[in-house]
N, C-alpha and C positions, 0 to 999 in steps of 0.2 A: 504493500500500500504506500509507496514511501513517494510514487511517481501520480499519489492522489492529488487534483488540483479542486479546492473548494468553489465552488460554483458561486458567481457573483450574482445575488437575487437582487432582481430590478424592480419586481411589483410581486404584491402575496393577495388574497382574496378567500377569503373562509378557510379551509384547510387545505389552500395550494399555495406554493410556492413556484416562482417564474425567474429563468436565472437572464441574465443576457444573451444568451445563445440560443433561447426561444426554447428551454426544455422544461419542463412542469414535474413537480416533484411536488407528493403527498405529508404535509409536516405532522409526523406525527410528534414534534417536541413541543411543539407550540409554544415555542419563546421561551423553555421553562416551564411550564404550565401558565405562562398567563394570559398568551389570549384567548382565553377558555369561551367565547363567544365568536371566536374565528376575527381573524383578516380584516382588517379594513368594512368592519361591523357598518350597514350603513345609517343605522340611528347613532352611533356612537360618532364615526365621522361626524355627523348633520351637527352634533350636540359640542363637538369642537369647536367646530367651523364656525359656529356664533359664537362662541366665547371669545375667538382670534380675532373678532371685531370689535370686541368692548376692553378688557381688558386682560392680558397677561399674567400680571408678578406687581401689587402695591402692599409690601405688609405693612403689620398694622394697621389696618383697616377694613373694617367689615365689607364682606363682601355675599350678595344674596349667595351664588352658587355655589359658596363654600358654607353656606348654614343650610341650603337643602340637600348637600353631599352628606352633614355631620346628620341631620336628620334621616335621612336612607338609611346610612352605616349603623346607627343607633337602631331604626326599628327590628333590626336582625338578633340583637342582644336583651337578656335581662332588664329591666326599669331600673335594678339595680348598678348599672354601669352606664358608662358615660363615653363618647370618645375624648378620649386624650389630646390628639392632635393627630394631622397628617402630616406622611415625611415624605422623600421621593425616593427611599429604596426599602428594603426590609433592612436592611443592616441599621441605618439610620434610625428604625426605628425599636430596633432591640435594643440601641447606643441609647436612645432614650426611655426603653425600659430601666432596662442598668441604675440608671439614674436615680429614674422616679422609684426603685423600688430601696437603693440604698438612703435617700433622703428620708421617704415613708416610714422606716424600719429605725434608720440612728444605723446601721450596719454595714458593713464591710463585703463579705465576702457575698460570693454569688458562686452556686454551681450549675453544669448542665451535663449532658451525656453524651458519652463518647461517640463518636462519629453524628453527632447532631450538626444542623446546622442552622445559623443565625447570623450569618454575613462572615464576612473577610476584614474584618480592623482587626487590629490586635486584639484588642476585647473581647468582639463578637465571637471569632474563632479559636479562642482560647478556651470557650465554651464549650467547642467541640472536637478538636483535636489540637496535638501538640506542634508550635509554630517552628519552621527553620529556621536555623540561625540562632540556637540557646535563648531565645529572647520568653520570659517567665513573669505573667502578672501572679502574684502573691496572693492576690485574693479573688483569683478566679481558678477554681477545679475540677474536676468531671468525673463522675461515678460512670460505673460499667452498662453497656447496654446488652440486651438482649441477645448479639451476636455471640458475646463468650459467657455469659451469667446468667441465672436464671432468676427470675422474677422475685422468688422469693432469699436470692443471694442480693441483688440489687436491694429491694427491701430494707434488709437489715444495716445492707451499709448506708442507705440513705437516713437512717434511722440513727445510726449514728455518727455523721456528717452535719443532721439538722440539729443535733443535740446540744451539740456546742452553745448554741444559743448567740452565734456569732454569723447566721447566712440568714440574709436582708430578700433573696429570690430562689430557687430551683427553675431552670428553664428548660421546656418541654416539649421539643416535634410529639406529636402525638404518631403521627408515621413518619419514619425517617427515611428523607428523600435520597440523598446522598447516602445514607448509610443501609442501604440495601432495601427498603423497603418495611424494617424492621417496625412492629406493631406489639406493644403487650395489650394482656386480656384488661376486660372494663374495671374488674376486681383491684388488677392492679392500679390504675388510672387514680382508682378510687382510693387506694390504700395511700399514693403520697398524697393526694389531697390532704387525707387525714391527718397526714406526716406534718405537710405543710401548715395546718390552722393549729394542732397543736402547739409548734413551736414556734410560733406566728413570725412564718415564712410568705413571703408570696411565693403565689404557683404562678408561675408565668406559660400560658399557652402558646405555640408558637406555630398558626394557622396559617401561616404566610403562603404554604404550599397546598392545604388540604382544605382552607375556605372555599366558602362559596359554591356548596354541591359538588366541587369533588370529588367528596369519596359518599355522592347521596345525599345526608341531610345538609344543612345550610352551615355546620361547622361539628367537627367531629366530640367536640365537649359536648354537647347537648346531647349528642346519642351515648356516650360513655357514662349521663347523667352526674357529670360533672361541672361545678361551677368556677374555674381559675380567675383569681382576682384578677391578672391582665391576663389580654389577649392581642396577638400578633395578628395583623391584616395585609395585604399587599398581593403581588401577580392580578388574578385575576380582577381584583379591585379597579383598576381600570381597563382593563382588558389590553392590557401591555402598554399602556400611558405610565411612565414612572411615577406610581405614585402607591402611600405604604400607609396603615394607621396604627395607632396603640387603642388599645380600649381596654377600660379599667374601671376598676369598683369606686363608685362616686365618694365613696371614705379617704382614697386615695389622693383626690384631687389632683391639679398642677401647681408646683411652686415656683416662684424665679430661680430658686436655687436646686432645681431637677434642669435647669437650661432647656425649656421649649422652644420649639423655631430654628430656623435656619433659614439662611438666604433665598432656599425653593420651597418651603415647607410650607404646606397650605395654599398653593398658588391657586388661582382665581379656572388657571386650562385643566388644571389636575382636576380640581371637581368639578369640573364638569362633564371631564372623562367619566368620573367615579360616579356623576348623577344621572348623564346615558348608560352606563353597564350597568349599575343595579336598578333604572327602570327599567330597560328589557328583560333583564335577567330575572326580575320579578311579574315579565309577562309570561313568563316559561315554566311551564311544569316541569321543572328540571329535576327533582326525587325520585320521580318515577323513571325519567327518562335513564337519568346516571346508574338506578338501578338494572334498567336491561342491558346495559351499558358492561355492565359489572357481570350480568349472568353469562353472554352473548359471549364475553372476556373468557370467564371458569372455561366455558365449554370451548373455545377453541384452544384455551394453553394447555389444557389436558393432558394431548399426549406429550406435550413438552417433560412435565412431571413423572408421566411413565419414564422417561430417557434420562431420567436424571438432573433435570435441571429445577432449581427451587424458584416456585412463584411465588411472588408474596404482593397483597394489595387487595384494594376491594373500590368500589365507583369505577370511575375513571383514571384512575394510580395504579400501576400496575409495574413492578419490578423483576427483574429474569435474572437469575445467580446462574451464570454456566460454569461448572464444575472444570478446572484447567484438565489438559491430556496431559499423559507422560510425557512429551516434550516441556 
């Protein structure tokens, strides 16, 4: 493969891709998962394209189409929570989890799981695996996932990690993108919840990848019957417009010193991306759809699993482990 030359895509449209050489290619990546409404959506476009005429990027200052993007975002969530803010990547807005949850708390340390992911700054990625170059935050560490420990070995180290009485968050892929697709049972979901309010930690969800019907319901805490005091939003939230949110328990609140904002944060195009995608998205029976989506899925990877290759996933996520040859 070394003589592979990547195709330079000129135009994409629902789930095609168009390179300059006039050849069409089926994306089955989709951005990451974020254009999860396909291509160049055209209520999405339409909902840009007037926002390019009014205005861009003025913070601090109210802007309608970022108070009916925070109201959409919001009606998906608990009365209990509130949005946060909007960032324009996920990483950005993990950096301002971090934050909000060490101000919240008076604490320090934060952990997450191994091979999780939660952006690439030092921070974010220290959360889930170890950085090149010796470089070591102190008070970020990572308990075992599901790939080499089992549920109830995780457990007990989480148990005591939170004990300390010194970790301000735990931060949680509920399916692990990057990390193989890996999933625990709802039992456990439940179990560090418990971990977490005990030792009044936050639980941070971290939906950035698995929002938005996904994997089915509208976010996979709700079906685990779990409530995480934050939660992680982004990809499909504008359906591949950079734009990312926090959402969090209204006890939590925002402070000047959690540092909200940023130069793009909240921009006036972003929500509007954010208020076209989730009004289509909410003209769409997409639970049902995601589930045939999912069945349609079992039954063609089937025989994959007879041959040895491990599946893992459910909606629309779907992970393939091919087992190395002896080479």
């Amino acid at each position: 493969m070394s003589d592979f030359v990547r195709p330079q895509i000129v135009r994409a449209e629902n789930d095609l891709l168009f390179d300059a050489e006039g050849k069409t290619y089926v994306d089955l990546f989709s951005g990451h998962g974020a254009t999860w409404l396909g291509h160049a959506h055209p209520e999405i476009v339409a909902g840009v394209a007037r926002q390019l005429e009014r205005v861009w990027i003025s913070p601090g200052f109210v802007h309608s189409a970022v108070e009916e993007a925070k109201a959409l975002v919001e009606a998906f969530f608990p009365a209990s929570h509130e949005l946060a803010g909007f960032f324009s990547t996920g990483m950005e807005a993990a950096e301002f989890a971090l934050r909000q949850a060490r101000v919240h708390t008076g604490r320090s340390e934060v952990i997450g799981f191994e091979r999780g992911m939660h952006g690439k700054s030092l921070a974010t990625s220290s959360l889930g695996w170890e950085n090149e170059g010796g470089v070591r935050l102190p008070d970020v560490s990572r308990l075992p996932f599901l790939a080499s420990h089992t549920e109830a070995e995780i457990l007990e180290q989480a148990r005591s990690a939170l004990g300390t009485g010194r970790v301000a968050a735990l931060f949680v892929e509920p399916i692990q993108g990057c990390g193989g697709g890996q999933m625990g049972s709802p039992s456990f979901y439940r179990a560090l919840a418990d971990l977490c309010r005990e030792h009044d930690t936050l639980l941070v969800f971290d939906e950035i990848l698995t929002g938005f019907h996904r994997t089915g319901p509208a976010f996979v805490f709700a079906d685990l019957h779990v409530t995480p005091d934050v939660i992680l939003i982004g990809k499909a939230l504008g359906n591949g417009f950079p734009v990312s949110g926090v959402v969090s328990d209204r006890r939590i609140g925002v402070r000047p010193e959690m540092l909200p904002g940023s130069t793009f944060a909240g921009n006036p195009l972003a929500a509007a991306a954010v208020c076209a995608t989730l009004a289509t998205l909410r003209g769409l029976d997409l639970e049902s759809r995601v589930a045939e989506i999912g069945r349609t899925l079992e039954r063609a990877l089937a025989p994959l699993r007879d041959a040895g290759v491990e599946v893992r996933g459910r909606g629309a996520i779907w992970v393939l482990s091919v087992p190395e040859g002896p080479d």
